[in-house]
C-alpha positions as CSV (number, residue, x, y, z in Angstrom):
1,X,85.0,35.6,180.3
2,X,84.4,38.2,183.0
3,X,86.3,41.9,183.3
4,X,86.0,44.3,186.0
5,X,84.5,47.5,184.9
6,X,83.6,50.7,187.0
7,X,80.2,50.2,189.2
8,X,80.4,53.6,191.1
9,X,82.2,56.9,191.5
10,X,82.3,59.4,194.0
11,X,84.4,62.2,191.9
12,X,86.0,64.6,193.8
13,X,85.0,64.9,197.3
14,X,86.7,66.5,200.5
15,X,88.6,64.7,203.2
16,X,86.4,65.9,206.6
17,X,88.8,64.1,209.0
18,X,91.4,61.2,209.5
19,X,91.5,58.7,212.3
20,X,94.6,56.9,212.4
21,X,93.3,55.5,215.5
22,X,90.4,53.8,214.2
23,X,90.5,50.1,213.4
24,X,90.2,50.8,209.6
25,X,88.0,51.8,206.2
26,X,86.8,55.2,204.9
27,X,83.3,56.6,206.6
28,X,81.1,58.0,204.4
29,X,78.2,59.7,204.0
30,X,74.7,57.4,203.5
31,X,73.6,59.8,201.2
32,X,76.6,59.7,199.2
33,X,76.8,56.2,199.2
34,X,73.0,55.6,198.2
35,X,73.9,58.0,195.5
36,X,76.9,56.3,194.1
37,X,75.1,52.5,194.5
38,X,77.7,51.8,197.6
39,X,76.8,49.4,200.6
40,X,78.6,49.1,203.8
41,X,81.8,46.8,203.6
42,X,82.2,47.3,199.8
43,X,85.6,47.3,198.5
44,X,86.8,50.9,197.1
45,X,89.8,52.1,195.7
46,X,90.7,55.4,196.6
47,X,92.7,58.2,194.9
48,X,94.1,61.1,196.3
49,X,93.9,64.1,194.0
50,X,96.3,66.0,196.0
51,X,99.4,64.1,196.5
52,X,98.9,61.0,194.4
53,X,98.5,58.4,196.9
54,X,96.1,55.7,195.7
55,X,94.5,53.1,198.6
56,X,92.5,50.1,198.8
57,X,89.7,49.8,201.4
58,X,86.2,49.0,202.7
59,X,83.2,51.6,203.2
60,X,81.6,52.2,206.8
61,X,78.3,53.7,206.5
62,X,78.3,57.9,208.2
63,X,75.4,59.8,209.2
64,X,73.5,60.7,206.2
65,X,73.6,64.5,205.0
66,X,76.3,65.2,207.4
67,X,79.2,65.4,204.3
68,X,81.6,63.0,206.1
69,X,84.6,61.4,204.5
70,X,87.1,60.1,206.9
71,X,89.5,57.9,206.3
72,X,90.3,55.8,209.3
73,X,93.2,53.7,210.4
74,X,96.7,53.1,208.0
75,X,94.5,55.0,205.5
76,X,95.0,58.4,207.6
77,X,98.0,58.4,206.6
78,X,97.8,58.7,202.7
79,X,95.0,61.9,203.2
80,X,95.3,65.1,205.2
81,X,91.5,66.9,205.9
82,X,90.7,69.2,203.0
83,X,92.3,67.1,200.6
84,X,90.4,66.1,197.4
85,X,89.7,62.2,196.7
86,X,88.3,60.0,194.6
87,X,86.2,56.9,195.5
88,X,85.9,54.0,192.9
89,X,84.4,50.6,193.4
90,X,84.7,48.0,190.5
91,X,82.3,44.9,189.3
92,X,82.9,41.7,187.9
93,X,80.9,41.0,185.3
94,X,80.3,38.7,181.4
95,X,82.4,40.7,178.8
96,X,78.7,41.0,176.8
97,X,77.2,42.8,180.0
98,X,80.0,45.2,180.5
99,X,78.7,46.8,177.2
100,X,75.6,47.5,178.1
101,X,76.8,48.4,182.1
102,X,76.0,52.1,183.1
103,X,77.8,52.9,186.3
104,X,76.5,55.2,189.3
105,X,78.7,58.0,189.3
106,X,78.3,61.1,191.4
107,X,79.7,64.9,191.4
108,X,79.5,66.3,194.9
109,X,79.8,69.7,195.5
110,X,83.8,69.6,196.9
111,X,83.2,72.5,199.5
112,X,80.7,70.6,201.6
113,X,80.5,66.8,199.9
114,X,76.3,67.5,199.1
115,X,74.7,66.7,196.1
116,X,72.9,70.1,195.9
């Protein structure tokens, strides 16, 4: 038997912009994703701290360092810049390796999305 189980968090993290024009996904930051164990087109489930709304989506690599969380496309709708989000991505795995399972999870500083 398999269960999904948390593989990485990005906990609390500021909205930098929203591109309802863009053809979908949230950007984020490299560093934050290396961080968090994230790769390009990974499927994330996002929660929005400030008014509830809770997405599904893919990751698109940003510039590394530069802090960037933008939500693009029907996303930009669910997220205004400066709100605070949450970015989780789940694994499939045996029910005995769960147990022993220690996911990447990350605490950005929520003024300006760094790890310092």
């Amino acid at each position: 038997m398999n269960i999904e189980v948390v593989k990485s968090k990005i906990h609390r993290v500021k909205i930098t912009g929203a591109d309802l024009n863009y053809i979908g996904s949230i950007t984020i930051d490299e560093t934050l994703m290396q961080a968090a164990n994230l790769i390009e087109g990974e499927k994330v489930h996002i929660v929005n701290v400030n008014n509830g709304e809770r997405l599904v989506t893919y990751v698109i690599k940003g510039q590394a360092g530069s802090g960037e969380i933008t939500l693009n496309g029907p996303a930009a709708r669910k997220a205004q810049k400066g709100d605070i989000i949450i970015i989780i991505s789940y694994a499939s795995m045996p029910f005995e390796a769960a147990k022993q399972f220690s996911p990447a999870i990350i605490f950005p500083n929520e003024e300006n999305n760094t790890l310092t």
